[in-house]
Structure formats: C-alpha cells, structure tokens
C-alpha positions in Angstrom: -91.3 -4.0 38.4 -88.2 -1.6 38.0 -86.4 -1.5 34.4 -82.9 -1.9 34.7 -80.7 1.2 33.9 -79.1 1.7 30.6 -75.7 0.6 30.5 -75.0 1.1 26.6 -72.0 3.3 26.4 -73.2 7.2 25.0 -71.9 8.0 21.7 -68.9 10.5 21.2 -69.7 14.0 20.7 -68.5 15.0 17.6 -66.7 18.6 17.2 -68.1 21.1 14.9 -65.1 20.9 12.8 -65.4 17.3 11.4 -62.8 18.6 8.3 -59.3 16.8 7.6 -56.3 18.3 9.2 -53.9 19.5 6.6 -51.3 18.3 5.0 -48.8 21.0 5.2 -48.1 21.1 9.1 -46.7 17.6 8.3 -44.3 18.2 5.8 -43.3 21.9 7.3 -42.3 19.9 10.6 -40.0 17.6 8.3 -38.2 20.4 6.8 -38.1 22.2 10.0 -36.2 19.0 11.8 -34.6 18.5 8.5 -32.6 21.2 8.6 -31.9 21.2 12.5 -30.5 17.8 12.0 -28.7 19.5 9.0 -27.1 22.6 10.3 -26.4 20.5 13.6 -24.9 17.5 12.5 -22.8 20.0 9.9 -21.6 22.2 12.8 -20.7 19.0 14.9 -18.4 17.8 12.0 -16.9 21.0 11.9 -16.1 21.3 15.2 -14.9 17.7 15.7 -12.9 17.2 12.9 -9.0 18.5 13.3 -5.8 18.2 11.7 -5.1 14.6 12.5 -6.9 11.6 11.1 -11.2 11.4 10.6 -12.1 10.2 14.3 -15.4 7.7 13.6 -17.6 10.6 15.3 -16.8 12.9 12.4 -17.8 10.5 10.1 -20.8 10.5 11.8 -21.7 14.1 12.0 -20.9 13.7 8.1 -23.5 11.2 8.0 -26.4 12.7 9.5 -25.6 16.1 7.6 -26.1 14.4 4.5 -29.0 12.8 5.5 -30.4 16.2 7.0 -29.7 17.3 2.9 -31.6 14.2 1.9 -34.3 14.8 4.0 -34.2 18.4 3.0 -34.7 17.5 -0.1 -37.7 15.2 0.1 -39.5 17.9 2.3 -39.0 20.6 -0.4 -40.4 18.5 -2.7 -43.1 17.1 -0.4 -44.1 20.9 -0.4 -43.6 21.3 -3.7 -46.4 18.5 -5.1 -48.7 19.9 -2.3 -48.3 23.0 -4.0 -49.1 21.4 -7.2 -52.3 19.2 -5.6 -53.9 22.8 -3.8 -53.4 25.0 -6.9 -55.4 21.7 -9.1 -57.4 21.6 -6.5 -58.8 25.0 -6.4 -58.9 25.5 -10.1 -61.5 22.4 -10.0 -63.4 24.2 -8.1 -63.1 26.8 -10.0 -64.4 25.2 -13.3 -67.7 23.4 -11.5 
C-alpha cells in the first residue's frame, strides 16, 4: 500500500530581518507630498488668479494650499513626537 502525498501547504520562510519597519519613512512621505501639494496648489492660485473676479478654480488652488499648510503642519509634528518617542526610547535603554 502506497501513502498518499502530503498535500498540507509548506510554511512561509521567514526573512532574517523579522524587525518592524520604521516609523519615519511614513511621516517623511507625508511632509514630502505635503508640501508638493503645498507649493503646487500655491503656484496654481497664483497663476490662475487675475485682475477680474476669484474664478471657482482659484478658490480651489486656495484650498488645497491651505490644506498642504495643514498637512504640513501635522507631519512636522508627527516628526516632532517621533523625535520625542526615539530619544525616550534610547535613554531607556540606556538606564537598564
């Protein structure tokens, strides 16, 4: 009598590097298209608006600059309280 073949699926191989990604490629890429969407929608108001009356596309190139500045804002601070975590962090460490 034969045995019938295994058909249980393998396991994944695991990497060597089983570590957690960090947090600051994240919150880098945010700032980065933070202030693309800043600067852009900035220039686009500038170069749509004119001496007549605010056309609605100004007003939305106005828009999405201030929301690039919001944006901005939380990514500077997202940085900032990474900052904070990594320097507690290592001075834990430190102190074991």
């Amino acid at each position: 009598m034969t045995t019938p073949p295994n058909l249980a699926p393998k396991p994944p191989i695991l990497s060597e590097h089983t570590g957690r990604r960090s947090p600051i490629v994240p919150a880098v890429v945010t700032l980065a298209c933070a202030v693309i969407l800043m600067f852009g929608s900035g220039f686009g108001a500038v170069s749509t608006c004119g001496n007549d009356n605010l056309k609605p596309v100004t007003v939305l190139f106005i828009w999405g600059s201030g929301i690039g500045v919001v944006l901005f804002g939380a990514a500077v601070l997202w940085l900032f309280f990474l900052l904070i975590w990594y320097v507690v962090k290592a001075f834990r460490g430190l102190l074991e």
